[in-house]
N, C-alpha and C positions, 0 to 999 in steps of 0.2 A: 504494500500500500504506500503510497505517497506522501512523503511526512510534508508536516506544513512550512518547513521551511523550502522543501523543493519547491512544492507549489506556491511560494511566496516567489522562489528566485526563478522561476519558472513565468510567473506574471509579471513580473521585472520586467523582463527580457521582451515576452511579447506587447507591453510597450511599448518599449524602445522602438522594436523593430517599426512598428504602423507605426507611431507616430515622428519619427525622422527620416522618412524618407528623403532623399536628396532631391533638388528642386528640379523639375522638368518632368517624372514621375508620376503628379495626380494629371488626370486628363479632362475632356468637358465634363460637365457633369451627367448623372446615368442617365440614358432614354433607354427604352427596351421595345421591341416589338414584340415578347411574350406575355403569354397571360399570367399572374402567380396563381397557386392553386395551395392548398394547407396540404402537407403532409403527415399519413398519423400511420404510429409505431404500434405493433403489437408486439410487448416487450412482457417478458415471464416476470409474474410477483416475485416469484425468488429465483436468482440467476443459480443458483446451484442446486435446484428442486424443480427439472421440466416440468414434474406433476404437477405443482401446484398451479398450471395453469397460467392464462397472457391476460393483459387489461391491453384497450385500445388508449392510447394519448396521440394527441396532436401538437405539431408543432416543430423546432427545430430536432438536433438530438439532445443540444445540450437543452433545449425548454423542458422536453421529455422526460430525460434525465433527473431536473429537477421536480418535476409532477413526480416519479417514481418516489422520491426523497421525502415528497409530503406525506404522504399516501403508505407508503412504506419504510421507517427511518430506518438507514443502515444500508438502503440497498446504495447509495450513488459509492461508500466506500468499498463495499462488494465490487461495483462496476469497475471502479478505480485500479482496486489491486490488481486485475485481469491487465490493463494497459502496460505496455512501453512508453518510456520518457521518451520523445524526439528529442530533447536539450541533451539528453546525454548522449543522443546517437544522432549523428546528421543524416544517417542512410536513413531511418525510418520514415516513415511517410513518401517519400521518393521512390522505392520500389513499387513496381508494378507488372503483374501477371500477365496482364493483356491489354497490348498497346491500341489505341484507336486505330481503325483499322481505315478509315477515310481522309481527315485531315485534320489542321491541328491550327487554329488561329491565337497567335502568340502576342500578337496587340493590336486588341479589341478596342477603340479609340472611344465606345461609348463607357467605360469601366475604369475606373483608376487602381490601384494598386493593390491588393492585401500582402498579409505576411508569412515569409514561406514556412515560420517556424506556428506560427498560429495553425496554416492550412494541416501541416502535419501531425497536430492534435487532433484535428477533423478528419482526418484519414486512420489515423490510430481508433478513433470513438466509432468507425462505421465499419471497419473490418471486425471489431469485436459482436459485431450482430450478427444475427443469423433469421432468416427466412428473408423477404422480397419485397421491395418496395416497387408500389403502384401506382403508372401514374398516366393522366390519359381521361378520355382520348383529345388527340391535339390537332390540325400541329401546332408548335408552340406553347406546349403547357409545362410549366414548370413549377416546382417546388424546391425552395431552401431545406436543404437537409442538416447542415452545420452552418452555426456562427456563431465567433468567438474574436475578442478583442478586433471586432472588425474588418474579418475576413471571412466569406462563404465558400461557401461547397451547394451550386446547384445539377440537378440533374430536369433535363428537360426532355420530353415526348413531340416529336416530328411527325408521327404517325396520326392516322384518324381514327385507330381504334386504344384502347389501352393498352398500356405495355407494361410488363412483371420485368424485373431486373433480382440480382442479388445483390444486395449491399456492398458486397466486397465489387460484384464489377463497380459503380459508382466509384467506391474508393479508387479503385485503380485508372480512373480516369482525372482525376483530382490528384493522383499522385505522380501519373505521366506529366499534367502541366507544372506540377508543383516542379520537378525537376528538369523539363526543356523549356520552359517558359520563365526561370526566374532570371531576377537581377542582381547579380553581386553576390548571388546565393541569399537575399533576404526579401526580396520582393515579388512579385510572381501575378499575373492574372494571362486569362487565356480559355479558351472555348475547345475542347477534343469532341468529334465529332465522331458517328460510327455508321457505319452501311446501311444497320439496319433501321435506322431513323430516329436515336436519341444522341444525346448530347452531355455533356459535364460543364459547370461554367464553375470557374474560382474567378475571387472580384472582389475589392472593397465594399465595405455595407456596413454602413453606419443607423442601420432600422431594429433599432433594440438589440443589437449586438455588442 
């Protein structure tokens, strides 16, 4: 588990990172041609008890996460102990299973900047799931699945019907941009796209994040 001072010097750090970026770095402000849509988690009451059953929550992961917390005290340090630190290790969150397989836009000029060490928390917090997220039908439909100190992780549906994913692909789409798309190794935004008609977006987002 996470002592509090990591996670104190841990919060430091993603800070710094989003907020000094070097100047040339924030771009216009966002316009979007997608739609948002609410994303909800069916997350097990007790992460080490399948049996006991999933509750549905809406919202980020780390919103979710927090709803589990209320609802359940104890579970978010359960969730916790399960992670890898990125701070201690730069590879993590940068790996990826399965690269986009269409293309890959590396500066999106309506998005300014998130941070690469933030995005890699959000890549850490979404490989630790398990079952699919749903999202659809589109095209253009997205959902914020992570945001943290100012930086997201979305995945969007291109298709006109619904589309089932596995968490972990998401992450590994957010973990290809996190690693060919950053700057300095600190800054990062960028859209991976795939064949079959979805999408990943990392970006700056300052909307309750």
């Amino acid at each position: 588990m996470l002592s509090l001072h990591t996670i104190a010097a841990s919060a430091l750090a993603l800070f710094s990172v989003v907020n000094a970026a070097p100047a040339g770095l924030d771009d216009v402000p966002d316009v979007s041609k997608y739609a948002i849509v609410p994303i909800s988690w069916d997350l097990p009451v007790k992460l080490d008890d399948p049996s006991a059953g999933n509750v549905t929550v809406t919202g980020t992961i780390q919103e979710a996460i927090a709803q589990m917390e209320a609802s359940y005290p104890g579970w978010n340090s359960t969730f916790q102990s399960k992670l890898q630190d990125p701070s201690s290790d730069p590879s993590l969150g940068l790996a990826a299973s399965g690269d986009p397989d269409d293309h890959t836009d590396c500066k999106p000029k309506q998005w300014k900047y998130a941070g690469v060490l933030s995005i890699s928390w959000g890549v850490e917090y979404l490989r630790e799931l398990t079952g699919t997220a749903k999202n659809g039908p589109g095209p253009g439909e997205c959902g914020r699945v992570s945001c943290s100190w100012q930086s997201a992780i979305w995945w969007c549906n291109d298709n006109d019907v619904s589309k089932e994913l596995q968490w972990s692909q998401i992450a590994d789409g957010a973990a290809y941009i996190n690693k060919n798309c950053n700057v300095e190794a600190s800054y990062v935004k960028g859209q991976a796209f795939y064949k079959d008609k979805w999408n990943v977006i990392v970006r700056y987002d300052n909307d309750n994040c």
